[in-house]
PyMOL Python script that loads the backbone (N, CA, C, O; Angstrom):
from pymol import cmd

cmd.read_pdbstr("""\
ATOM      1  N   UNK A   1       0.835  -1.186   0.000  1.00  0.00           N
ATOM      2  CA  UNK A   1       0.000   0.000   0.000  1.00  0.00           C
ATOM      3  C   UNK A   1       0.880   1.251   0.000  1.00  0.00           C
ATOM      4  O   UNK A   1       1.903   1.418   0.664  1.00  0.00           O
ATOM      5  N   UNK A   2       0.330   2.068  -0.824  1.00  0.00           N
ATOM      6  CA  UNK A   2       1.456   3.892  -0.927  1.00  0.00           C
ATOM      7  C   UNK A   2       0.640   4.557   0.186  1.00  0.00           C
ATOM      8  O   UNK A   2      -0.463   4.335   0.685  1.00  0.00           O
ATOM      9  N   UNK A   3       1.774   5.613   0.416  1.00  0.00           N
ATOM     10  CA  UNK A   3       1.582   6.202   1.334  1.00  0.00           C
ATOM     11  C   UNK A   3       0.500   7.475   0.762  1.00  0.00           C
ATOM     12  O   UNK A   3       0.458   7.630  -0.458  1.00  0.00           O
ATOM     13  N   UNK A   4      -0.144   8.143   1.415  1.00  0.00           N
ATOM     14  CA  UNK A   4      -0.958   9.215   1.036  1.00  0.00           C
ATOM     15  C   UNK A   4      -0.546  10.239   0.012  1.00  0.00           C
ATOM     16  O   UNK A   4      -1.138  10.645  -0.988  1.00  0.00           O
ATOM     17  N   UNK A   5       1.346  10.739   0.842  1.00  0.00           N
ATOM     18  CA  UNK A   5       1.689  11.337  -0.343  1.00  0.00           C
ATOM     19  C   UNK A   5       2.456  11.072  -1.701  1.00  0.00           C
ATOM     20  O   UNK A   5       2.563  11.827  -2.667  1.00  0.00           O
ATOM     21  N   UNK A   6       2.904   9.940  -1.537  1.00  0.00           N
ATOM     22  CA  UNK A   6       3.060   9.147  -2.668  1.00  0.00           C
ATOM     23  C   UNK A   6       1.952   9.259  -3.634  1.00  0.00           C
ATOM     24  O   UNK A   6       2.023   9.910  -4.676  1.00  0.00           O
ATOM     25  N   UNK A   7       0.861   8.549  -3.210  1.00  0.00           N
ATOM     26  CA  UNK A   7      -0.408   8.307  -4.476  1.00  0.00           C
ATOM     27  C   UNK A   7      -0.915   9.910  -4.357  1.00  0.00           C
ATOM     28  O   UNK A   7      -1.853  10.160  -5.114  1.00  0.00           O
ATOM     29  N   UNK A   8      -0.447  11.041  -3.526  1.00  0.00           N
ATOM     30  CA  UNK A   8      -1.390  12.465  -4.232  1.00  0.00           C
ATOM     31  C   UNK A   8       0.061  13.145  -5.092  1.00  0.00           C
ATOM     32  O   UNK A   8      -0.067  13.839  -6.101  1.00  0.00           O
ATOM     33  N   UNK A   9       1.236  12.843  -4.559  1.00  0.00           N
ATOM     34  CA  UNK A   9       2.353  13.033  -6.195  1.00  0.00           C
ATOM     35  C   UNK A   9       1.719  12.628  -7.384  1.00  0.00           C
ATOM     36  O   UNK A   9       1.353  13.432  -8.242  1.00  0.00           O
ATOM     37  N   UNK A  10       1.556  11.218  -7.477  1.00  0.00           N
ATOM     38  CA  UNK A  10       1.433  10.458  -8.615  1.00  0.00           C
ATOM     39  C   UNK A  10       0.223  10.725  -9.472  1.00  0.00           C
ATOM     40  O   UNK A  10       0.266  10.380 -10.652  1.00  0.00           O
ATOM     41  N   UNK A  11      -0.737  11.246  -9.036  1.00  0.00           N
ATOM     42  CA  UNK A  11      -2.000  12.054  -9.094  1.00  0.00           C
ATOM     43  C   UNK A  11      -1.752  13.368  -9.511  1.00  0.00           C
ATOM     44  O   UNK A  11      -2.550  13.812 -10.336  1.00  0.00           O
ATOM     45  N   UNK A  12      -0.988  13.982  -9.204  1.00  0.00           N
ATOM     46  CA  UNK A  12      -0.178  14.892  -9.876  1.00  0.00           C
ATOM     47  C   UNK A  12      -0.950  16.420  -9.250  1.00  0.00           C
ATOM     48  O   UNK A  12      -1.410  17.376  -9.875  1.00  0.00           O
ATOM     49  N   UNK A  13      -0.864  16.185  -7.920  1.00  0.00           N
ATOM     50  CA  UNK A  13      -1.558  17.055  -6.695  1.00  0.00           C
ATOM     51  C   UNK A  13      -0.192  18.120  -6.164  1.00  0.00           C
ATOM     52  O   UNK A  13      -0.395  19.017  -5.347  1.00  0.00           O
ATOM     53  N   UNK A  14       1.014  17.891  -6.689  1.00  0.00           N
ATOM     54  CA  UNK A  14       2.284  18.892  -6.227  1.00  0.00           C
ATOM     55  C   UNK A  14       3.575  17.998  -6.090  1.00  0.00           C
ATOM     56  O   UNK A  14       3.832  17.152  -6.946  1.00  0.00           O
ATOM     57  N   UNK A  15       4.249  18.172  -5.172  1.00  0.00           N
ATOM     58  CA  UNK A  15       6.043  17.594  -5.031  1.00  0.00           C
ATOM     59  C   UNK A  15       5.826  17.059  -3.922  1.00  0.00           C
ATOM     60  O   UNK A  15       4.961  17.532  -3.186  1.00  0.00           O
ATOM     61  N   UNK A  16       6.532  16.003  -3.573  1.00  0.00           N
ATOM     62  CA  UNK A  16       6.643  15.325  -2.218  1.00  0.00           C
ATOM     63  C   UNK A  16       8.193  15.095  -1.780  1.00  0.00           C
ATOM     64  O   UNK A  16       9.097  15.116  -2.615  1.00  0.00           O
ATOM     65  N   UNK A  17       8.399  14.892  -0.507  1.00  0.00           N
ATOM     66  CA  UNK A  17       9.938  14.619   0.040  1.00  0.00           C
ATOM     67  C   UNK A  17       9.620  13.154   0.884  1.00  0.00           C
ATOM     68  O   UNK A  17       9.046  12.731   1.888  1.00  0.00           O
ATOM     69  N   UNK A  18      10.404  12.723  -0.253  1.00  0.00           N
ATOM     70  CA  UNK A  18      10.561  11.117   0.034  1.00  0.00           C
ATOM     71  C   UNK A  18      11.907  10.443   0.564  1.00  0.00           C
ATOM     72  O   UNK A  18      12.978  11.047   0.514  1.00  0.00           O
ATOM     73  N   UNK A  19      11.763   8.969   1.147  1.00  0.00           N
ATOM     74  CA  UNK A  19      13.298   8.164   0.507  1.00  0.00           C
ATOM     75  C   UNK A  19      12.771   7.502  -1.411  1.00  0.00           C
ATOM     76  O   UNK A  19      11.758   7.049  -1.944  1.00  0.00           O
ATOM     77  N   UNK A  20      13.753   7.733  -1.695  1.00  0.00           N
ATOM     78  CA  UNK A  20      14.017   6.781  -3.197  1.00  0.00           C
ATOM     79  C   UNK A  20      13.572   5.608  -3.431  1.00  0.00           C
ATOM     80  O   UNK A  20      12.909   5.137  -4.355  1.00  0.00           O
ATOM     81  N   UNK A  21      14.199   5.002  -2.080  1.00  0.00           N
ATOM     82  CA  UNK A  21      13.742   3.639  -1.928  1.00  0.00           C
ATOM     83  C   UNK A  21      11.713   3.242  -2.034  1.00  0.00           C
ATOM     84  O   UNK A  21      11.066   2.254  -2.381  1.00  0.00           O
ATOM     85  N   UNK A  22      11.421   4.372  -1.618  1.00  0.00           N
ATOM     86  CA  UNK A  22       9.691   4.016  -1.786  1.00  0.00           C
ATOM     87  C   UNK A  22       9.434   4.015  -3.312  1.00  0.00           C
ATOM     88  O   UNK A  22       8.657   3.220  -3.841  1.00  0.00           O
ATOM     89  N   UNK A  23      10.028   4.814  -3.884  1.00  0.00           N
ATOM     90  CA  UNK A  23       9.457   5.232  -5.439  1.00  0.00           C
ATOM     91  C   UNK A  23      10.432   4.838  -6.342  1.00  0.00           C
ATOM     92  O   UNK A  23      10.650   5.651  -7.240  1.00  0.00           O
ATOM     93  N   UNK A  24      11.098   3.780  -6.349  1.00  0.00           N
ATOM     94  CA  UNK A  24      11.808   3.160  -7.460  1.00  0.00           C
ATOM     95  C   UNK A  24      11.530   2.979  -7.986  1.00  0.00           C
ATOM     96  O   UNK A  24      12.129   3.251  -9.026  1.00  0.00           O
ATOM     97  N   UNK A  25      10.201   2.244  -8.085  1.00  0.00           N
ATOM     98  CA  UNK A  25       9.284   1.804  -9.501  1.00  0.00           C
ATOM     99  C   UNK A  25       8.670   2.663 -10.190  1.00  0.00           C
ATOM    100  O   UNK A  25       8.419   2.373 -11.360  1.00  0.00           O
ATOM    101  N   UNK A  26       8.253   3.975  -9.649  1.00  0.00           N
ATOM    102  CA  UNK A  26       7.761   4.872 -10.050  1.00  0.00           C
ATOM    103  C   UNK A  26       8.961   5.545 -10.771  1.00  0.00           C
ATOM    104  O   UNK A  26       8.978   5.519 -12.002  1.00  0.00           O
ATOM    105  N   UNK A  27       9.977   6.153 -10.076  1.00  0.00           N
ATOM    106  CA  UNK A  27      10.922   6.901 -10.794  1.00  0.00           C
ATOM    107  C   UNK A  27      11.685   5.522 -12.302  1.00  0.00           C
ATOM    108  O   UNK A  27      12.037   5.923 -13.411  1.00  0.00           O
ATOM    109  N   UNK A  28      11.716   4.757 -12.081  1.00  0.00           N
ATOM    110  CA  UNK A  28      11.611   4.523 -13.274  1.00  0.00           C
ATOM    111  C   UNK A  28      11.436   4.072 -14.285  1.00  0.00           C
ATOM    112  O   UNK A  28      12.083   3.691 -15.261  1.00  0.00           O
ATOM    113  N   UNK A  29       9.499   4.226 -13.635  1.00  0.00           N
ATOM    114  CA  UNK A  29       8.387   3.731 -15.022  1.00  0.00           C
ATOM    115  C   UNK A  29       8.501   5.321 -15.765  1.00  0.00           C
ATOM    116  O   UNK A  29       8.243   5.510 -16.954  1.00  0.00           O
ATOM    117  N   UNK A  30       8.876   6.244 -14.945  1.00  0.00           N
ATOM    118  CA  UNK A  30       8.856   7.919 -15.527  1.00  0.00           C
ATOM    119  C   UNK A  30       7.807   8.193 -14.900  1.00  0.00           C
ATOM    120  O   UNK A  30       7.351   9.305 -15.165  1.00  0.00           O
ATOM    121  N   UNK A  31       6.776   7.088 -13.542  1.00  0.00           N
ATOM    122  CA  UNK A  31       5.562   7.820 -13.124  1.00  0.00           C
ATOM    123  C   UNK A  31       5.620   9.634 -12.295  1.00  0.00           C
ATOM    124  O   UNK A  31       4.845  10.584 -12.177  1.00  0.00           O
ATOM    125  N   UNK A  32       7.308   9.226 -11.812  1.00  0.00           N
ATOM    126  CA  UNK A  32       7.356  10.452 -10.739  1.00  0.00           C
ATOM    127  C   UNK A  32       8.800  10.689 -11.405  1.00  0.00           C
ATOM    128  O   UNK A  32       9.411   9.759 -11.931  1.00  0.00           O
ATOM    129  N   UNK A  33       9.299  11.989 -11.347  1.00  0.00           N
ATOM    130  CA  UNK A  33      11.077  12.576 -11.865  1.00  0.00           C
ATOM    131  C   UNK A  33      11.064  13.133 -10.338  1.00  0.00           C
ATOM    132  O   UNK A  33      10.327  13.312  -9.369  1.00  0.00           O
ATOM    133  N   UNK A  34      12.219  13.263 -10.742  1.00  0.00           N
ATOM    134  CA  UNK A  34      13.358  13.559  -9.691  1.00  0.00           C
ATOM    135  C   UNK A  34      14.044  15.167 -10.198  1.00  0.00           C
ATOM    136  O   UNK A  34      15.097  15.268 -10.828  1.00  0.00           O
ATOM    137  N   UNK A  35      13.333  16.133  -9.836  1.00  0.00           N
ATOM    138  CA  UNK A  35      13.694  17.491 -10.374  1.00  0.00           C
ATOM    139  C   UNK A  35      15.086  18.033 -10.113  1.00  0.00           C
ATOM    140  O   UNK A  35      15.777  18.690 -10.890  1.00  0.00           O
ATOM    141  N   UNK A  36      15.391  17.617  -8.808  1.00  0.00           N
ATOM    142  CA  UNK A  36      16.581  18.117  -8.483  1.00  0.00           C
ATOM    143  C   UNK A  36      17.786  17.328  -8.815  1.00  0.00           C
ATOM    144  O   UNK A  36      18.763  17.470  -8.080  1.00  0.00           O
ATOM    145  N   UNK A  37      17.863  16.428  -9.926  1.00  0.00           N
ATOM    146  CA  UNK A  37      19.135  15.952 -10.693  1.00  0.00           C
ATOM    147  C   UNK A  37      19.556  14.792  -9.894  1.00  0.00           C
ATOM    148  O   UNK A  37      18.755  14.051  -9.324  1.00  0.00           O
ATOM    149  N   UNK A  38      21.309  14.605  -9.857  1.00  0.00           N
ATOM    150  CA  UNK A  38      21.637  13.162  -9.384  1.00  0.00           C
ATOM    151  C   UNK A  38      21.309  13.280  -8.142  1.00  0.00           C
ATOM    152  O   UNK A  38      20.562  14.204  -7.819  1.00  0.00           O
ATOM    153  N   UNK A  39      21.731  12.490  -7.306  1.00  0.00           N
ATOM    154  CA  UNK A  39      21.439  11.506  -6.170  1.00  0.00           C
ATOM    155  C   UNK A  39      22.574  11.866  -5.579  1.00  0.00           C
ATOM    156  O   UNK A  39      23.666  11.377  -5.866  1.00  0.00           O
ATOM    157  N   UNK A  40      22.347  12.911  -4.553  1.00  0.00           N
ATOM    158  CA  UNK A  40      23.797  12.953  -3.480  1.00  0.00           C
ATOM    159  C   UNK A  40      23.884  11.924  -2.043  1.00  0.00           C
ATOM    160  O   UNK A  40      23.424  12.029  -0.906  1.00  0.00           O
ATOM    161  N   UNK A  41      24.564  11.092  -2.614  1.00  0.00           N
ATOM    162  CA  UNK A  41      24.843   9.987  -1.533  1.00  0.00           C
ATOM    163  C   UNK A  41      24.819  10.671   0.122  1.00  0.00           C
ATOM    164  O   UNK A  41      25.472  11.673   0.415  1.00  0.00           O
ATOM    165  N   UNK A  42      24.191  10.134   0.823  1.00  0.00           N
ATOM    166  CA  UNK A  42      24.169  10.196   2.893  1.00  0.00           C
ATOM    167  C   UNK A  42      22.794  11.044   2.388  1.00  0.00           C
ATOM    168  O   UNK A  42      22.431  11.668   3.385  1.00  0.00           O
ATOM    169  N   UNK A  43      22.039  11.282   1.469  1.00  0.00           N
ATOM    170  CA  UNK A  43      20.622  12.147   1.551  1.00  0.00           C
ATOM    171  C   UNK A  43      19.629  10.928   1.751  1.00  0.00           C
ATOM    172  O   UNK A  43      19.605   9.897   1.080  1.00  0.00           O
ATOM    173  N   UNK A  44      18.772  11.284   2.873  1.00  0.00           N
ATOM    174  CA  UNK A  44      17.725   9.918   2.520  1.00  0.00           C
ATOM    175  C   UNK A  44      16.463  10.545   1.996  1.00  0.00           C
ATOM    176  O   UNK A  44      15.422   9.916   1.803  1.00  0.00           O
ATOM    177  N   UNK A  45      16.651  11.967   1.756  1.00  0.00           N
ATOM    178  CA  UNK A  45      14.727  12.496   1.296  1.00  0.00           C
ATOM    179  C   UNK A  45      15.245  13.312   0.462  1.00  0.00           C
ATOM    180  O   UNK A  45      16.272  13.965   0.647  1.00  0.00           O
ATOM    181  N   UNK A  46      14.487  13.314  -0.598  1.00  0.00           N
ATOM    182  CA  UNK A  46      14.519  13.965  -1.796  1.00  0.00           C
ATOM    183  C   UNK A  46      13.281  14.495  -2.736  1.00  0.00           C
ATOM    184  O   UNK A  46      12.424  13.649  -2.994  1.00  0.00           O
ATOM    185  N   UNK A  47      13.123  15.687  -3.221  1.00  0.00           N
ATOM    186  CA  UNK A  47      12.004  16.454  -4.090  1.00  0.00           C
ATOM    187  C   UNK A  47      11.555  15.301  -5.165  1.00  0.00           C
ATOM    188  O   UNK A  47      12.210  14.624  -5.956  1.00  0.00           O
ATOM    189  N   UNK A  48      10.490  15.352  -4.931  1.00  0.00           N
ATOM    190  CA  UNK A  48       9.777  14.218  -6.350  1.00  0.00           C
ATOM    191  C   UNK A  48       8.931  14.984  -6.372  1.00  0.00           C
ATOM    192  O   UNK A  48       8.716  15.856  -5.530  1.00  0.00           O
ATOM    193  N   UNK A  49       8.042  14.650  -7.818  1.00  0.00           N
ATOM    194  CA  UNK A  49       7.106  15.505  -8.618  1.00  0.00           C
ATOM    195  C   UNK A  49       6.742  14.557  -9.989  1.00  0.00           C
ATOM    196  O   UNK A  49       7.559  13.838 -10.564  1.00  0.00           O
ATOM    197  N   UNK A  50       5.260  14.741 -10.381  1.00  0.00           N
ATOM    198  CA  UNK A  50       5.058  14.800 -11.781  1.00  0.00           C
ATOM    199  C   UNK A  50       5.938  15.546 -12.788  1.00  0.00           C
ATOM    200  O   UNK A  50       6.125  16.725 -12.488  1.00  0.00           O
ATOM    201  N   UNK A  51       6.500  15.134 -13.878  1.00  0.00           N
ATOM    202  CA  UNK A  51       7.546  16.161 -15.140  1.00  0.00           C
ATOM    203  C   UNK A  51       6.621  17.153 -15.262  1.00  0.00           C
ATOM    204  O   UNK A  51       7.038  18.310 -15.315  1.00  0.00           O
ATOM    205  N   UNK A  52       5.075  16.871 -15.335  1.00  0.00           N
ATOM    206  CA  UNK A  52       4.357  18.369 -15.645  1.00  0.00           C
ATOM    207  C   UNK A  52       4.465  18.808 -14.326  1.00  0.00           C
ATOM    208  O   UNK A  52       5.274  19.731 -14.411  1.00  0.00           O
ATOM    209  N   UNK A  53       4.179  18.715 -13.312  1.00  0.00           N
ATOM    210  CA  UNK A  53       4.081  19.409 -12.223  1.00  0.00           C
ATOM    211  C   UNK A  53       5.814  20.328 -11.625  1.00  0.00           C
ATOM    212  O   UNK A  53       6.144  21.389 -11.095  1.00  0.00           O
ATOM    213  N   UNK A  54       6.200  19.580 -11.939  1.00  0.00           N
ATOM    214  CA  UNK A  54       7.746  20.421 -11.878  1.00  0.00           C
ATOM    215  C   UNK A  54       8.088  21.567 -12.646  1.00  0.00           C
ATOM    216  O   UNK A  54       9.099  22.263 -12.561  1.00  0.00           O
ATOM    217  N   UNK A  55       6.867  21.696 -13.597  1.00  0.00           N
ATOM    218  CA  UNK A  55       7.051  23.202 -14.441  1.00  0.00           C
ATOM    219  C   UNK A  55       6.149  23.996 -14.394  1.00  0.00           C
ATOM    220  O   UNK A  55       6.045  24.963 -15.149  1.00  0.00           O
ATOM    221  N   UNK A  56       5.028  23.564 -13.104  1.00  0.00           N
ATOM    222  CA  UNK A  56       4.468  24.342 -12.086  1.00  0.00           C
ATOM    223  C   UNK A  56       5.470  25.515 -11.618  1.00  0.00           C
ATOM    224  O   UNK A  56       6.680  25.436 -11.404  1.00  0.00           O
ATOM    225  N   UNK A  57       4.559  26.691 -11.518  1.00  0.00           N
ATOM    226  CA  UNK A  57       5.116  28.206 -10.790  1.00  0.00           C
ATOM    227  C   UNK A  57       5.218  27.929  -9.547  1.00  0.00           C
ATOM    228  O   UNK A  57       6.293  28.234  -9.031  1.00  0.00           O
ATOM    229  N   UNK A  58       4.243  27.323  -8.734  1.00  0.00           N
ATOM    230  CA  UNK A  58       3.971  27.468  -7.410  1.00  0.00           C
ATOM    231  C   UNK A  58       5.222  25.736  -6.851  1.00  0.00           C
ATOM    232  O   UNK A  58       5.808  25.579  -5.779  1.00  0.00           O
ATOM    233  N   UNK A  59       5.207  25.089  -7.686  1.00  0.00           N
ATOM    234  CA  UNK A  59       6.113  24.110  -7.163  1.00  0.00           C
ATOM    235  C   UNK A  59       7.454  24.124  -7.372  1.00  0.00           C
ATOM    236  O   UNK A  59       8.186  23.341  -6.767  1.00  0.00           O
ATOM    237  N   UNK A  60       7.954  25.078  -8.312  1.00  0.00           N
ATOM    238  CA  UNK A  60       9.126  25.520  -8.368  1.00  0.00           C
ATOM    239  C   UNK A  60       9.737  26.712  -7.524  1.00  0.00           C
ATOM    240  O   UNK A  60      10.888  26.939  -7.151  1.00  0.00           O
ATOM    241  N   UNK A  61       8.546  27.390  -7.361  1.00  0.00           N
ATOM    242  CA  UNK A  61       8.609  27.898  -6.084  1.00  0.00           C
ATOM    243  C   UNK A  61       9.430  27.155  -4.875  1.00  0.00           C
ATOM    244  O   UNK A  61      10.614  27.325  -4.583  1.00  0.00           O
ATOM    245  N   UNK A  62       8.226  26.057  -4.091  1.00  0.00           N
ATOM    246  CA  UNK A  62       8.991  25.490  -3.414  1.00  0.00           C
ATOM    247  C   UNK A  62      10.358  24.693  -3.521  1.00  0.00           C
ATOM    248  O   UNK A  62      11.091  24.437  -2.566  1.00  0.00           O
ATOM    249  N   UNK A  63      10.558  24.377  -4.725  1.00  0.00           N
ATOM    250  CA  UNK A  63      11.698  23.665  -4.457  1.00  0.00           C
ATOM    251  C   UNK A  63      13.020  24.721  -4.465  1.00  0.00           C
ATOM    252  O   UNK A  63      14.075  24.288  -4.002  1.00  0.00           O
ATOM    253  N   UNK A  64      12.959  26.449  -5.119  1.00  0.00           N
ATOM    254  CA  UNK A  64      13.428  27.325  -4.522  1.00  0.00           C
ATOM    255  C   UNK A  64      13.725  27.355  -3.624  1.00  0.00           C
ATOM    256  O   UNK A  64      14.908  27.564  -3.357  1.00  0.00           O
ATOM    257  N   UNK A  65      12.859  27.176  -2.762  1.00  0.00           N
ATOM    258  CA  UNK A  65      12.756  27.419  -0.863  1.00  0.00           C
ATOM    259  C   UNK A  65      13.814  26.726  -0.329  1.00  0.00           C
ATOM    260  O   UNK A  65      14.725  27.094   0.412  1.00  0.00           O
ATOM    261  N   UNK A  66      13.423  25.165  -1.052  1.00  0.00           N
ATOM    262  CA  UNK A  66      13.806  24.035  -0.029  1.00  0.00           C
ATOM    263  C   UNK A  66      15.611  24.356  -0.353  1.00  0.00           C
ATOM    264  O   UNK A  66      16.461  24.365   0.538  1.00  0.00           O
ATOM    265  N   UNK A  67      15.891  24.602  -1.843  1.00  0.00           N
ATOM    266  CA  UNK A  67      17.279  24.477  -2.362  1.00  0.00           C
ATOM    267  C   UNK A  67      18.046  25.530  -1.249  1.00  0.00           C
ATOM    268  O   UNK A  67      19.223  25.532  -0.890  1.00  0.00           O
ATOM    269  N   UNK A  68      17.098  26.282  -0.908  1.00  0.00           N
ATOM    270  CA  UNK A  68      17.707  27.683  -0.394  1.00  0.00           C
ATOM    271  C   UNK A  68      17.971  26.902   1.362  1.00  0.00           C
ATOM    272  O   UNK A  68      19.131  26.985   1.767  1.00  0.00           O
ATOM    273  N   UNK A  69      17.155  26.343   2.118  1.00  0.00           N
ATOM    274  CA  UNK A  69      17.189  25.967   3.157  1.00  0.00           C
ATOM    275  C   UNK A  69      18.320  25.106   3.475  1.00  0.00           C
ATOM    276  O   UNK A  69      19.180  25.156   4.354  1.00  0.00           O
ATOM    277  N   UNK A  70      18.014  24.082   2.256  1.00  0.00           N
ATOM    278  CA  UNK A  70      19.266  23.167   2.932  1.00  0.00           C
ATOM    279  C   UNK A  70      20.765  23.559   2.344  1.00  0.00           C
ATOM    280  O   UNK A  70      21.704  22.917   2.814  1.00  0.00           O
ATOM    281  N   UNK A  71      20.992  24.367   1.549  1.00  0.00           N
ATOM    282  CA  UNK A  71      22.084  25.178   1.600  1.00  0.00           C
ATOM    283  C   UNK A  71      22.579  26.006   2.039  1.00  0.00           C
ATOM    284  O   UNK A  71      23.695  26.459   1.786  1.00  0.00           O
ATOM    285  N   UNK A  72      21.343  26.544   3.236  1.00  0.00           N
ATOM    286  CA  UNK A  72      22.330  27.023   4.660  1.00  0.00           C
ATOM    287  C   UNK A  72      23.349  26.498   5.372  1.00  0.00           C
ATOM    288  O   UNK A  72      23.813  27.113   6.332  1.00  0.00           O
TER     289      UNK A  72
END
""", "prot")
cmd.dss("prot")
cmd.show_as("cartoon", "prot")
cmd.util.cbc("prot")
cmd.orient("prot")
């Protein structure tokens, strides 16, 4: 069974912060991308999104935010 925000990503309801490990199959049937590029090893949560939803205003927004946060 997926988790709530898993199946409202995949639904294509906004971005979620996951482990990888939940959405392997998804990331790569192409159900969910991975906006923020490779995979920096010791990260266990990472930005996922629909490809259309990642070229959302309001979700690029957030991932603005988040890029900005954890690069404090």
């Amino acid at each position: 069974m997926r988790g709530h925000a898993i199946q409202a990503a995949i639904a294509g309801h906004g971005a979620m912060i996951a482990s990888l490990v939940l959405v392997e199959d998804e990331l790569s049937q192409g159900v969910l991308c991975h906006p923020f590029g490779p995979v920096i090893e010791g990260h266990a949560y990472h930005l996922l999104t629909t490809a259309e939803n990642a070229a959302r205003a309001d979700v690029r927004a957030v991932m603005a935010w988040l890029r900005t946060v954890v690069s404090s």
